[in-house]
C-alpha positions as CSV (number, residue, x, y, z in Angstrom):
1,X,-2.4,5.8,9.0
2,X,-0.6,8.8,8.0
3,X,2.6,8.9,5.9
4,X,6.0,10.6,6.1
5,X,7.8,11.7,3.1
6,X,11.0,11.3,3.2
7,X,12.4,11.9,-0.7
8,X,10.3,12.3,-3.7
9,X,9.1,9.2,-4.2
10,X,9.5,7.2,-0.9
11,X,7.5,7.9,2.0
12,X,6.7,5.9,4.8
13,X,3.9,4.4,7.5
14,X,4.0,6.8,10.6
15,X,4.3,3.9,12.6
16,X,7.1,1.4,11.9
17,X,7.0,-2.6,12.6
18,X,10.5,-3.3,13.9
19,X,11.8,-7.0,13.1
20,X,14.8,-7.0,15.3
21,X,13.4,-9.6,17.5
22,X,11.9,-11.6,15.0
23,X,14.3,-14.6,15.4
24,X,13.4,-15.0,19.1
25,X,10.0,-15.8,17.8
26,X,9.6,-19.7,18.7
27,X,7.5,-19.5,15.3
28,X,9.7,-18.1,12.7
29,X,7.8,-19.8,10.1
30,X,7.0,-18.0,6.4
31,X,3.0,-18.8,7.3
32,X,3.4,-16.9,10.7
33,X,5.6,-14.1,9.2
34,X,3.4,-13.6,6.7
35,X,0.7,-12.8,9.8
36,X,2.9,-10.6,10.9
37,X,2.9,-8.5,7.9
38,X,-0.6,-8.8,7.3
39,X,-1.7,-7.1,10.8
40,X,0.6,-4.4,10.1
41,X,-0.9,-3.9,6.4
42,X,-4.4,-4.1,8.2
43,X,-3.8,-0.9,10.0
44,X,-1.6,0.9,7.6
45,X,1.7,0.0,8.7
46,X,3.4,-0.2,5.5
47,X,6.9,0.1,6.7
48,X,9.4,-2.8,8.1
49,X,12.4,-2.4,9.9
50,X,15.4,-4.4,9.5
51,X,18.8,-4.8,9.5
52,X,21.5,-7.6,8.7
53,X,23.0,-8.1,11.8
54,X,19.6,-8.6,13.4
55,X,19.7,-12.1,14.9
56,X,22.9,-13.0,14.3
57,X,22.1,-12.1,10.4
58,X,19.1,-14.2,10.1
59,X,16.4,-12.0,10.9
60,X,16.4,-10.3,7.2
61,X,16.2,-14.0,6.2
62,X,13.2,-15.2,8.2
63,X,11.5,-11.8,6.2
64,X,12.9,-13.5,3.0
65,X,11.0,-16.6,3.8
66,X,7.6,-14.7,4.2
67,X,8.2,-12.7,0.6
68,X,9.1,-16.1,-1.3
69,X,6.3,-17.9,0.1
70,X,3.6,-14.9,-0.4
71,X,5.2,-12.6,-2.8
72,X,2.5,-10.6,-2.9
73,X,3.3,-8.8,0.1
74,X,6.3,-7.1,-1.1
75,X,4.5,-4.2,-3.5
76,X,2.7,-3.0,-0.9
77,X,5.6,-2.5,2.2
78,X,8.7,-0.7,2.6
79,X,12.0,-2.3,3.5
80,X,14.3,-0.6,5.6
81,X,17.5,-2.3,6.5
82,X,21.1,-1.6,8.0
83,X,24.7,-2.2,7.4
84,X,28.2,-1.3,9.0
85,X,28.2,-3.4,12.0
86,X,30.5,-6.9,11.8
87,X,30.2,-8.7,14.4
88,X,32.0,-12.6,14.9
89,X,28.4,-14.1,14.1
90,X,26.9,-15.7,10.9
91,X,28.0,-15.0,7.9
92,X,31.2,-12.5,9.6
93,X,31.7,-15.6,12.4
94,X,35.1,-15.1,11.5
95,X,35.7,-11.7,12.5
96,X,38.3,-11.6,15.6
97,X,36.8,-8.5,16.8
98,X,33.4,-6.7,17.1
99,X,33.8,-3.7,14.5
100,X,32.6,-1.3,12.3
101,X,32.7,-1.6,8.1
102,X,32.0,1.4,6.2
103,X,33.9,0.5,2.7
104,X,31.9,0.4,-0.3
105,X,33.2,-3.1,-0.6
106,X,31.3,-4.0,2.7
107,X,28.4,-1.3,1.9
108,X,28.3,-2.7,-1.7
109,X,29.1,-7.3,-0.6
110,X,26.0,-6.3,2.4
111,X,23.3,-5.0,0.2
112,X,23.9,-7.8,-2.3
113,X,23.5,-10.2,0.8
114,X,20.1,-8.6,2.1
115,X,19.1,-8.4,-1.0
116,X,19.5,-12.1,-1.8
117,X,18.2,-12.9,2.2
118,X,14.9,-10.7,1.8
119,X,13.9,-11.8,-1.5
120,X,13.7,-8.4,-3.3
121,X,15.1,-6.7,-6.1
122,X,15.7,-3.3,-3.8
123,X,15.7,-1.9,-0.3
124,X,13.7,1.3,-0.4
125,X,15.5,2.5,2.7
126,X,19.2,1.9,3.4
127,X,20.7,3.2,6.9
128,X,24.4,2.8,8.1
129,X,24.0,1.5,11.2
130,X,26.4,3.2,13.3
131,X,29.1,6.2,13.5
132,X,32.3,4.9,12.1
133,X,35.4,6.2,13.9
134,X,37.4,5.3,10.5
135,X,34.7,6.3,8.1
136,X,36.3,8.0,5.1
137,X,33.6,9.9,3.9
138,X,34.0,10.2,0.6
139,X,34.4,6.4,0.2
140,X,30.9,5.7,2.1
141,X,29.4,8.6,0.7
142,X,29.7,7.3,-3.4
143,X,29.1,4.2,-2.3
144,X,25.9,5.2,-1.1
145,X,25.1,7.4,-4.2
146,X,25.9,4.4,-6.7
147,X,23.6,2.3,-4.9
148,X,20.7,4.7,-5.2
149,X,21.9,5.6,-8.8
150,X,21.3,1.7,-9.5
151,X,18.5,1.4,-8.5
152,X,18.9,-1.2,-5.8
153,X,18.4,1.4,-2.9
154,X,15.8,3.8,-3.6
155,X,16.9,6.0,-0.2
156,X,19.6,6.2,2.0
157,X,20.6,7.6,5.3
158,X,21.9,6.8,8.8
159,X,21.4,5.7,12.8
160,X,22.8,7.0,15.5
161,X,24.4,9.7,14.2
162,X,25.4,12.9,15.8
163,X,25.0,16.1,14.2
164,X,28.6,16.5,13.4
165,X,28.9,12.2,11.9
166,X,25.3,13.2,10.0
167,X,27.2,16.4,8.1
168,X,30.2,14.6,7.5
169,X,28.7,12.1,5.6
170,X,26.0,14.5,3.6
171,X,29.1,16.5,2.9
172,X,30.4,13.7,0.5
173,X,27.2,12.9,-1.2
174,X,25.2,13.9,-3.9
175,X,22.0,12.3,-2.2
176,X,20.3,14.0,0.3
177,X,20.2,11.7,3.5
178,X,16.6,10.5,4.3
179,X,16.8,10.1,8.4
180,X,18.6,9.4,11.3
181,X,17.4,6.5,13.4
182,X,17.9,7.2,17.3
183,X,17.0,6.2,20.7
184,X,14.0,8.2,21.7
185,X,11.4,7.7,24.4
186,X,10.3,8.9,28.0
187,X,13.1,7.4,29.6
188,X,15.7,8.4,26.4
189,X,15.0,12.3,26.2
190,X,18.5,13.2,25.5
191,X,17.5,13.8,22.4
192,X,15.4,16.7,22.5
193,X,17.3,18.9,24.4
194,X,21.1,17.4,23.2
195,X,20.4,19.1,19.4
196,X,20.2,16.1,18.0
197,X,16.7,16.5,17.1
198,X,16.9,20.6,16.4
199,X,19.5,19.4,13.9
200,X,17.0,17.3,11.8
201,X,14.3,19.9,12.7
202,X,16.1,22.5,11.2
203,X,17.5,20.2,7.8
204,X,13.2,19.3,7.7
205,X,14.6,15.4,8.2
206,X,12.2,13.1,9.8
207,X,13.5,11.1,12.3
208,X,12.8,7.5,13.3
209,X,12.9,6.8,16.7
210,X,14.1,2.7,18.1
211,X,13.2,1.7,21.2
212,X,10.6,3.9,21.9
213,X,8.8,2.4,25.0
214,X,12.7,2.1,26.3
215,X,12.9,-1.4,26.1
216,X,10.4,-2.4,28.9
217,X,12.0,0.0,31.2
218,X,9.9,2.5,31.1
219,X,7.3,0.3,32.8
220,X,9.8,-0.6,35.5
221,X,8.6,0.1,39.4
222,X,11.4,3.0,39.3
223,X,9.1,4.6,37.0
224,X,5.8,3.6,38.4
225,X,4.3,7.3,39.1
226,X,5.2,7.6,35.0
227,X,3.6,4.7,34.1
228,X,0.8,5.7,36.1
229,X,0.1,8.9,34.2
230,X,0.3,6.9,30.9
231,X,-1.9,3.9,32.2
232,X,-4.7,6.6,33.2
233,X,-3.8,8.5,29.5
234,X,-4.4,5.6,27.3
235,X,-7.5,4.4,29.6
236,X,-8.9,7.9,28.2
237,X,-8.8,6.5,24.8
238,X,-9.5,3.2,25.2
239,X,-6.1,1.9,24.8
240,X,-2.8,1.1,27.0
241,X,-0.3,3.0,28.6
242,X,2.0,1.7,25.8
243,X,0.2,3.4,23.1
244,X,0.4,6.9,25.4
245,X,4.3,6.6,25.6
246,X,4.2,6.5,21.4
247,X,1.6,9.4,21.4
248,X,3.9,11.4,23.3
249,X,6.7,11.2,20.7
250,X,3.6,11.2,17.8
251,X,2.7,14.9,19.2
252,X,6.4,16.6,18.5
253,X,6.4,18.4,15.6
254,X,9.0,16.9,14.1
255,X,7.4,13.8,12.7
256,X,9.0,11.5,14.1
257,X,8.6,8.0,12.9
258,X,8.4,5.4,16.3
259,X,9.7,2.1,15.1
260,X,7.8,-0.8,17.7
261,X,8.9,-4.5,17.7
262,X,6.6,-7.1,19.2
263,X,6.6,-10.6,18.4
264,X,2.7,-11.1,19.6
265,X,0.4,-10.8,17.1
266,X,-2.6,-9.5,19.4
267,X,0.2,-6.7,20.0
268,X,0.8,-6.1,16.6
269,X,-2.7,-5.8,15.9
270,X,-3.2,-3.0,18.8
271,X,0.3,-0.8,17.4
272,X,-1.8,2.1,15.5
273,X,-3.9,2.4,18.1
274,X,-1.5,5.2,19.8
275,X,-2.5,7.0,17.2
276,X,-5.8,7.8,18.3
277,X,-4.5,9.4,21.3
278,X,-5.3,13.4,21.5
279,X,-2.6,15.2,23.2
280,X,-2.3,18.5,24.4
281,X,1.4,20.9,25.1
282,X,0.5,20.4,29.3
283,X,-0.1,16.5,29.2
284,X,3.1,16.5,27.2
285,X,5.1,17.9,29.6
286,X,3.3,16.8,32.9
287,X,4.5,13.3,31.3
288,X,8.1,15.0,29.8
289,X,8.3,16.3,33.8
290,X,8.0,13.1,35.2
291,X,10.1,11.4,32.8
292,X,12.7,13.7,33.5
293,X,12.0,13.8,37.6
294,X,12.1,17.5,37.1
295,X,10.2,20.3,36.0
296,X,11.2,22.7,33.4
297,X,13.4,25.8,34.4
């Protein structure tokens, strides 16, 4: 599996295991977790994805289960979590209204709390969830530096940030922003033509992309001459047309880094397997054409 650097001394699996889902699992269990992990590890998917509102802020606590029970695990993965989102569940069930939090108290109290939930002594990769309308940013951005400086974040950066919201932010802070987590996929290409994706390009950011097979609707019967061209792509390689959808975003040259969520463990087991996928500047955009339903000017 290859690796992306993203600072110094962090760098991640290509391929991201995405734990947003994990709570839906009927077996949330550490033993069944644990699996989890371990057919990730077994292909070279180092890297998790989390944040704490996932599952109604459990989700970072059913990981927390796996590391206490098999502590082991935790030298050889990368954590990535979120903060900034309060929502009137869980721990924030108190909260009259759906909202953004970019304070270094929240920053600062929700680090502490996935911290405590994961059973570690440090995230290695710490994103602010979303754009804050009220962010101030040289509040966010110190906060973000004195948790790297203390060791309890080893990276930071952001998701769903525009260009402009991505400058902001760096403008306040000493440390450089790792990535910017976004929607990308064949039926999300907004991306790559929007400048969102230039704008990393052109910084040499990686990006991490969520939802990359677009939710399930990218195998919908709207898109079934798409899924078509995939099904007959990965049948090439001896995979699925799942694995041909992350190829395509594999082949851009800007490295990005696909983050896939499954709760199956035969799934898990098949993620790298886009990987093995060969594909050349026409097939890209034969599939970017159809995605589109148009072909370039």
């Amino acid at each position: 599996m290859d690796r992306i650097s993203l600072s110094p001394d962090l760098s991640l699996s290509r391929l991201v295991y995405g734990m947003w889902r994990i709570g839906d699992d009927a077996d949330t269990s550490p033993v069944h977790v644990q699996a989890k992990i371990e057919r990730c590890l077994e292909q070279g998917i180092t890297t998790i994805d989390q944040a704490d509102i996932y599952g109604g802020y459990t989700a970072e606590a059913i990981l927390g289960g796996a590391l206490r029970a098999a502590p082991h695990l935790r030298e050889r993965i990368e954590i990535v979590t979120k903060c900034g989102i309060v929502a009137p569940a869980g721990r924030h069930a108190s909260a009259r209204v759906k909202h953004y939090d970019t304070t270094r108290t929240h920053i600062t109290a929700s680090v502490e709390a996935s911290l405590r939930d994961i059973a570690t002594d440090r995230v290695d990769l710490l994103l602010i969830h979303r754009p804050d309308p009220l962010i101030d940013p040289e509040e966010t951005g110190s906060a973000l530096d004195a948790l790297v400086a203390s060791g309890k974040v080893r990276a930071v950066g952001v998701s769903n940030f525009r260009p402009f919201d991505f400058s902001l932010l760096q403008s306040a802070m000493q440390t450089r922003l790792a990535t910017n987590q976004i929607e990308m996929s064949l039926v999300a290409t907004e991306a790559f033509t929007n400048g969102d994706l230039a704008f990393l390009q052109e910084r040499r950011i990686p990006p991490m992309a969520w939802s990359p097979l677009g939710g399930g609707a990218l195998f919908s019967a709207s898109n079934g001459e798409l899924t078509a061209a995939l099904e007959k792509l990965g049948a090439t390689f001896g995979t699925d047309a799942g694995a041909a959808a992350i190829a395509w975003l594999l082949r851009h040259p800007a490295r990005i880094l696909p983050v896939l969520g499954t709760n199956t463990l035969e799934r898990i087991s098949r993620i790298s397997e886009a990987a093995r996928i060969e594909m050349d500047r026409q097939t890209w955009f034969e599939l970017y054409t159809l995605a589109t339903g148009q072909e370039v000017a």
